[in-house]
C-alpha positions in Angstrom: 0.0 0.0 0.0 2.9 2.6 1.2 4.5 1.8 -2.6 1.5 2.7 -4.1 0.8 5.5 -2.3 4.5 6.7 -2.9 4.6 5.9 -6.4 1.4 8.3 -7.1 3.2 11.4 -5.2 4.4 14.5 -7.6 8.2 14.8 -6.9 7.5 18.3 -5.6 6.1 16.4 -2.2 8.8 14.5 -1.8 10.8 18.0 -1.5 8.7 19.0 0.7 8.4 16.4 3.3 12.0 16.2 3.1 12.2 19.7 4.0 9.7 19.4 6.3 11.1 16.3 8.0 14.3 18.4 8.4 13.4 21.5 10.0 11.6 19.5 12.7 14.5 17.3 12.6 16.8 20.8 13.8 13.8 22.0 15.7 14.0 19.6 18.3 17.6 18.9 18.3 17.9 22.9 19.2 14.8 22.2 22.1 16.7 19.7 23.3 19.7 21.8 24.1 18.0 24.4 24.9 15.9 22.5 28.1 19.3 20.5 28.8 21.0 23.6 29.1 18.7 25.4 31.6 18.5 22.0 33.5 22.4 22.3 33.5 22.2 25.7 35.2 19.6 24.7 38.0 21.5 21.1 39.1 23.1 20.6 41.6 26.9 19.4 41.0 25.8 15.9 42.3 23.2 15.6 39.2 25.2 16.9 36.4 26.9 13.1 35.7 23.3 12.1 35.5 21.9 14.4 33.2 25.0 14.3 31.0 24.3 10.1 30.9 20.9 11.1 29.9 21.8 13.7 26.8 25.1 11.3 25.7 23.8 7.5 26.1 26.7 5.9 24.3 29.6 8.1 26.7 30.3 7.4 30.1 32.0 9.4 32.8 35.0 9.1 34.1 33.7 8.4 37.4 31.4 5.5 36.0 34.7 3.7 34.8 36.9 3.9 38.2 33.8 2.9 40.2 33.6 -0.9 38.2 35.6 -3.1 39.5 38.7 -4.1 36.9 38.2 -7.1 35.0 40.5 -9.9 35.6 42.1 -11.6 32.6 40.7 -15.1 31.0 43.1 -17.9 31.6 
């Protein structure tokens, strides 16, 4: 159905869901920032790593590392 429906679109909506998908694409990215950047201000120091974990999923801090115990090596 989606193929069909694609396939009967003029190329000019294609531009502009493209466009459209985009600007709200940057919209919320710049939201984003914006809220984690006031959040930022009003923390206190002891909630900044968690907010940070929250806006960066795939870093960790340096605190998070020297808290795990070290891994000992396979045999």
């Amino acid at each position: 159905m989606s193929s069909a429906l694609l396939s009967s679109m003029p190329w000019w909506a294609y531009l502009i869901g493209g466009v459209a998908w985009l600007m709200a694409y940057i919209c919320r990215q710049l939201v984003l920032l914006f809220l984690a950047s006031k959040a930022l201000d009003k923390a206190e120091a002891k909630h900044i790593p968690a907010i940070m974990t929250v806006l960066y999923r795939s870093r960790r801090s340096a605190s998070a590392e020297s808290e795990r115990p070290p891994v000992k090596p396979a045999r």
